[in-house]
Structures are given as C-alpha cells and as structure tokens.
N, C-alpha and C positions, 0 to 999 in steps of 0.2 A: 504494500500500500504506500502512494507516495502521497504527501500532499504539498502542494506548489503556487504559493503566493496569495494563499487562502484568506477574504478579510470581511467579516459580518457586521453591518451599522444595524443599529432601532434608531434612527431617526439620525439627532444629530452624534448620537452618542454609540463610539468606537467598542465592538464588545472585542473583535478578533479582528487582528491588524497585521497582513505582509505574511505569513506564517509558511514557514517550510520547514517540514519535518517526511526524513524517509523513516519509513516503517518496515524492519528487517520482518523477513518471515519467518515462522517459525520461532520467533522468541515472547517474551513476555514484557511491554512495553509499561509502563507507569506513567500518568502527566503528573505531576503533582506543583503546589504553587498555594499563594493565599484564593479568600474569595473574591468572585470578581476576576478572575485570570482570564477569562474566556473558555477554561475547559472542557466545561459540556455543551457549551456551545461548539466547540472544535466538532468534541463526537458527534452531534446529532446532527450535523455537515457531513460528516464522515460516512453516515446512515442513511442520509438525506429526508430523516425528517424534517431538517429546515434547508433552504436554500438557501447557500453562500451566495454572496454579493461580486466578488472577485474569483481569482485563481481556478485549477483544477485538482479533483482529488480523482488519484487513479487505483483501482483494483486488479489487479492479474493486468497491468497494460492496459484497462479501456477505463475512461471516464465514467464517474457512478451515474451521472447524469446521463447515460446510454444505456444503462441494463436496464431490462424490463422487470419490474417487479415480482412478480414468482421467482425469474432467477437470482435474483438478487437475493432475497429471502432464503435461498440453499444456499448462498454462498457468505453471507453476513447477517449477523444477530446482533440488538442490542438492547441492554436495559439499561432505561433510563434510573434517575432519583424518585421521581413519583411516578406509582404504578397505581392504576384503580379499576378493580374489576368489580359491577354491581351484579353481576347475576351471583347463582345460588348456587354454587358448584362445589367438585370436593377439590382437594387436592390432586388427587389424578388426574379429573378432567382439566384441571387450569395447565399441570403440564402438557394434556395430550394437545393443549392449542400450538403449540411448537412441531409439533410434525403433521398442520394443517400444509404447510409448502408442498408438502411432498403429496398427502391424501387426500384432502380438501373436505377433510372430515369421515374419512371411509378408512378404518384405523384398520391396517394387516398387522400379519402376525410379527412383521420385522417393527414397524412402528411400536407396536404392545411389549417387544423386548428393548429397546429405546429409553421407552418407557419408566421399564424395569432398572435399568441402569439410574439413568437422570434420580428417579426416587432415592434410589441406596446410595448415590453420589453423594446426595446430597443429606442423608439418614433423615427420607421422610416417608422409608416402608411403612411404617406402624401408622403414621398420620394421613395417609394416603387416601382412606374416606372417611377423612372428616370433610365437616364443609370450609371453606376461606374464612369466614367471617366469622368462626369461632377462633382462630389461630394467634397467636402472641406476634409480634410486630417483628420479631427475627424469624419466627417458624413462618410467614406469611414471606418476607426477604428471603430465604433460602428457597420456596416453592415458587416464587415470579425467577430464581435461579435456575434452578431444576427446568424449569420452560425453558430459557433459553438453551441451557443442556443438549435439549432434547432434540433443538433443533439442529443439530448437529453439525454446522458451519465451520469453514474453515478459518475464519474471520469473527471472534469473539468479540464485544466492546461495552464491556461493563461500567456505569457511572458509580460512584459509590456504593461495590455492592458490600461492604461491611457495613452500611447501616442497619441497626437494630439488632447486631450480632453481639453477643456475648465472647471471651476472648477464645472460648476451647471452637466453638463456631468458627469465627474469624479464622485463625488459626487453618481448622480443617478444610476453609473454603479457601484458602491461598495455597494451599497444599493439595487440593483439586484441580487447581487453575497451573498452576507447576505440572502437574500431572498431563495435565492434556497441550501443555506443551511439549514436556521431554518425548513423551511414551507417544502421544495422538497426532501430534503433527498441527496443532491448533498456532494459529497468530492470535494473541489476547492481549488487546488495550484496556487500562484502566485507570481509572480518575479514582487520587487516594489523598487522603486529607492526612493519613497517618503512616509520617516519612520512615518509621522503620519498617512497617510492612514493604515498602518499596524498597526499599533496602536491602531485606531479607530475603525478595523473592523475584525483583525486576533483573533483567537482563538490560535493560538500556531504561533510562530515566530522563524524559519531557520535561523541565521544571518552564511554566508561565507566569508570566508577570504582568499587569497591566494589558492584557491583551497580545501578546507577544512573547515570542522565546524567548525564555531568560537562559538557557542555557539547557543544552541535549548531549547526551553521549553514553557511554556506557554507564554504569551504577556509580562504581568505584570514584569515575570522575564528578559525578554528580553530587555526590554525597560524602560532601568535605566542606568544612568549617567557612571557608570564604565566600563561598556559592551559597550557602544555604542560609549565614546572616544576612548577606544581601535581599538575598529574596522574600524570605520573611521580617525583613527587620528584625529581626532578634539576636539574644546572645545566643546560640545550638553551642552543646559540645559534641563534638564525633567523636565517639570510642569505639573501639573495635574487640570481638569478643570469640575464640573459637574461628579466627579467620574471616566472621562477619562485624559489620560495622554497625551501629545503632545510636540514636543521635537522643543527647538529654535537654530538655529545651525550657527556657524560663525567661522570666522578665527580672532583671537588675532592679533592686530597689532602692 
C-alpha cells in the first residue's frame, strides 16, 4: 500500500496535509501521535470511507478509487473507533456479517469454519449466542474484531482496537494481530494511542503530528527519547527491557 501526497480539509480547517507514507507488506505498521494528528482520518482515506481531497493511495499497484466495491471488501477490512449495530443479533451473527463479500448472506460450510476460527481468535466461543446488547464494552470490541477477522483480507486497518480492553485482552489481541502477520501473510495498520504497545509489537512506526508526518521508519528509530518529546511534548523516558524498548511518560512539575 502506498500512499502519495494524501491531504483532507473540512472547510477551512487542515485535518491531513502532503502525507506520504509507503506501507511495507507483510509487516505490522502503527500510526501513532497526539489527538488531532489526522490519523483516522489517514485510515478511512485509506478504506475510502471518506474521500481524500488530494494525492493517490495505491493497493497491489491500482488506485483505491478504481476497485469496485465487493473487491475491495476481499481485499481490505476496516474498523473504525465507533461501531453501532441496532439490530438484535448474537454474537455469531455480527461476525458472520464479515464473510457477507464472499456469500452475500448464503453462509457455506468454508465461511461456518471462518467463522469458527475468528470466534476462538478472539475467545468468544462461549459468548457466541448471546445477543450484542447484552455484552460489556471490551466483549462487544473484540466481537466488531472477530468481524473483521472473519473477513479474511489481506489488508487489515484497525482504529483503536484496544478500546474497552482490559490488559490480559489487549495483550492477546496484539498477539493475534502479530500472529496473522508472521504465520498468515496479513499487512495490519493501526492507530495506537498507547506507544508501548507499538513498540512491543510494530515493525515500522507512523508517528503524526498536526496533520502531517512527524517522523516514519522502523520501530527502533521511532521510539527514542528525541522523536517522541517532540511529538508529544512531553518528558518520555525510553528504556529498554529483555531487548525491547518501552517508554515511561509524565509531566514535570
């Protein structure tokens, strides 16, 4: 995925400006930045829920703005930050909506083991018929995950999905997402507010600033004391632990 001179206004005001980032395949990308960066605005350009104003974003060689829809959907998934579904469904069914691309609602027996997987991925065998609107605010987050799972893309692009997750959660969903890059051959971008997770588990790290790259590259370079006071204004310390790095962060008093 490349994206090439990418820039989103709401009127007068600049959300995403001049942006160019290549996106290696096969690895596990991070954006991370304060709020306001233009982040999720990148991704849902990226998705083409919204329409960029400028540049091109490319998938496999063709501009997104060229795939027709169904294929698009086999080929990239995304969750956003707010998800709302009003019907009355259980759990399975909100995942089987992920391999509507493929059956348009006519589930085989390949989709039903899909299915099976995306659940236990995401450990929501047991909760599998309940309904949505009984579920706790992380069990409800990990089953709009499980969807996306399911729909089996090679092109993942997750917004915050550690929202509402507790840490053993968090945790096993980044170790899922690692997972289906080493082992699956998956490309997964994500928007992370919390820089040791990207630290621990990114192969190359976005950092945005004001609507713009504040700085791209592998983790290692990413995630080092000058780059990251900048970015956030902050004091961060970077320590390193076990060969990983992990960042303690405060405000001076």
């Amino acid at each position: 995925m490349d994206i090439k001179k990418v820039s989103k206004n709401y009127g007068k005001k600049i959300v995403v400006s001049d942006v160019d980032v290549p996106l290696e395949k096969g690895k596990l990308t991070a954006f991370i930045g304060p709020n306001g960066a233009g982040k999720s605005t990148l991704l849902s350009m990226m998705s083409r829920l919204i329409e960029k104003d400028t540049g091109e974003i490319y998938i496999d060689g063709d501009e997104v703005a060229s795939w027709k829809q169904n294929e698009l959907a086999k080929k990239l998934s995304i969750l956003k930050q707010a998800n709302a579904i009003s019907l009355k469904i259980t759990v399975r069914d909100l995942v089987a909506f992920g391999r509507f691309p493929y059956s348009k609602g006519r589930l085989t027996k390949e989709d039903q083991t899909i299915i099976d997987q995306s659940l236990e991925h995401l450990g929501l065998v047991e909760l599998q018929n309940e309904e949505i609107d009984t579920l706790s605010g992380g069990q409800l987050q990990r089953a709009y995950i499980a969807m996306v799972l399911a729909q089996d893309t090679d092109y993942i692009l997750l917004d915050e999905p550690l929202n509402n997750l507790d840490m053993n959660y968090a945790v096993q969903m980044m170790k899922t997402l690692r997972d289906l890059v080493d082992n699956h051959g998956k490309t997964v971008v994500i928007v992370l507010h919390d820089i040791n997770f990207a630290a621990s588990y990114a192969d190359q790290i976005v950092a945005m600033k004001h609507g713009r790259v504040f700085k791209q590259g592998p983790t290692d370079e990413v995630i080092n004391k000058d780059v990251l006071d900048s970015l956030y204004e902050m004091n961060i310390r970077v320590c390193e632990l076990e060969g990983k790095r992990f960042c303690l962060y405060f405000n001076e008093s």
